[in-house]
N, C-alpha and C positions, 0 to 999 in steps of 0.2 A: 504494500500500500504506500502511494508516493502522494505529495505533494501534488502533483500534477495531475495525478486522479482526480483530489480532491476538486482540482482547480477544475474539470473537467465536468466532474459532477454539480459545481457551483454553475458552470455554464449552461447548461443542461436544465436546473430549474428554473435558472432565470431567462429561458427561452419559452421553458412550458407556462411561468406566470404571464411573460408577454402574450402570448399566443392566448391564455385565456382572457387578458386585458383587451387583445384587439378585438377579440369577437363578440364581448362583454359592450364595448364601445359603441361596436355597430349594433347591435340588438339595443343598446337605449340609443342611438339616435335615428333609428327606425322610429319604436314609442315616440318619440321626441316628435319628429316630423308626422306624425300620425295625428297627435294629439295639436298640433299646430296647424293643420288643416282641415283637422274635422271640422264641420258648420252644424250649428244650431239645427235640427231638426224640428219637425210640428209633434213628433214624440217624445215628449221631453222628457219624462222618467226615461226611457229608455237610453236616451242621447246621456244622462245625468249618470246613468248605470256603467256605460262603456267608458266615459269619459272616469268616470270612479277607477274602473277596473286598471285601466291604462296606467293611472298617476299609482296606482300600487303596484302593481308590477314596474314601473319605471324607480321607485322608490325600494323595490327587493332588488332591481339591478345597481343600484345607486352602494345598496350595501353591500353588495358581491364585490363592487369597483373596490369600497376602499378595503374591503377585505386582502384582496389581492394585492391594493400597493401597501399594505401592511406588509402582507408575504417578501413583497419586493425588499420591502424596506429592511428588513430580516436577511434577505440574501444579500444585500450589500454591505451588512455589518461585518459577514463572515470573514473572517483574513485568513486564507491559505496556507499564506507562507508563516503563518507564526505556530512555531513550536507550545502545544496544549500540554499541562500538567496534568490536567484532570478531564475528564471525560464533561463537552461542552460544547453549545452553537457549535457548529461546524467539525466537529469529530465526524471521525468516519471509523466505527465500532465494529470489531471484527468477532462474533460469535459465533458458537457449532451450528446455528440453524438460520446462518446469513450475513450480510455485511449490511448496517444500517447508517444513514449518512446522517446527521444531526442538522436538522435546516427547517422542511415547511414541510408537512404532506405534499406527496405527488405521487405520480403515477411508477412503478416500478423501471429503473434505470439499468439497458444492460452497457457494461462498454467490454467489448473483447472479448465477449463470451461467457463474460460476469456480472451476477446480477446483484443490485444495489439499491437497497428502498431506503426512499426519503421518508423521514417522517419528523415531524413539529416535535420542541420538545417537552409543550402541554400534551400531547399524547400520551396514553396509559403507558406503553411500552418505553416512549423516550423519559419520562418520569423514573422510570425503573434505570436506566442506561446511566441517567446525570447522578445518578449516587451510585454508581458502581466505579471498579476499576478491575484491569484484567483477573482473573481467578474468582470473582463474582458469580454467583449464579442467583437465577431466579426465574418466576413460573409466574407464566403469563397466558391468560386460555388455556388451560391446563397442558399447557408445553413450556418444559425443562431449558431455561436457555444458563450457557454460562461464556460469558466475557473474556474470549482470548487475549486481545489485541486492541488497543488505538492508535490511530494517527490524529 
């Protein structure tokens, strides 16, 4: 486990946040533009109901947006290149039943043939991870994990 992994797997989330940011973007300025050109109707509950449903769904994409550059904001804190004492943000945790990268949930990362899951460290499992150090073990869903290795 190198540095450069890390650095790889840092790149990697913060392409999968982008990627959700853009598409997040355009589905509210779709609502956006939807809702700015709708006209008054002679059915006005009904006109009053669409017009409701719009501003809430633009206001549940409103909090996905800043959820995400939260996430962002998270990946950009990570430093690669510094040498971790303790298992933290940006560890890359090396266990019998996986290698887990200390950042944001995402979707599972292979590089090289190896597979790598991101996960937040408000997660059950990275809660467990940030108090451990190698020779660690602990049960999670009732699977036995123990703590080789960090970078």
């Amino acid at each position: 486990m190198s540095r450069e992994l890390k650095k790889k797997l840092l790149e990697l989330c913060l392409l999968h946040v982008n990627d959700k940011s853009n598409i997040l973007q355009s589905e509210f300025n779709v609502y956006k533009d939807s809702a700015a050109n709708e006209t008054k109707s002679t059915a006005g509950d009904k006109h009053d109901t669409s017009k409701s449903m719009m501003q809430m769904e633009q206001e549940k994409m409103s909090a996905q947006l800043k959820d995400i550059l939260n996430q962002k904001k998270i990946l950009l804190s990570i430093k690669v290149n510094v040498l971790q004492k303790t298992i933290g943000l940006g560890s890359l945790v090396h266990t019998d039943q996986g290698v887990f990268f200390l950042s944001i949930f995402s979707k599972p990362i292979t590089i090289d043939g190896s597979l790598y899951i991101a996960i937040s460290l408000q997660s059950p499992i990275g809660k467990e991870l940030i108090k451990s150090k190698p020779g660690f073990s602990f049960m999670f869903n009732s699977k036995h994990y123990k703590v080789l290795s960090f970078l």
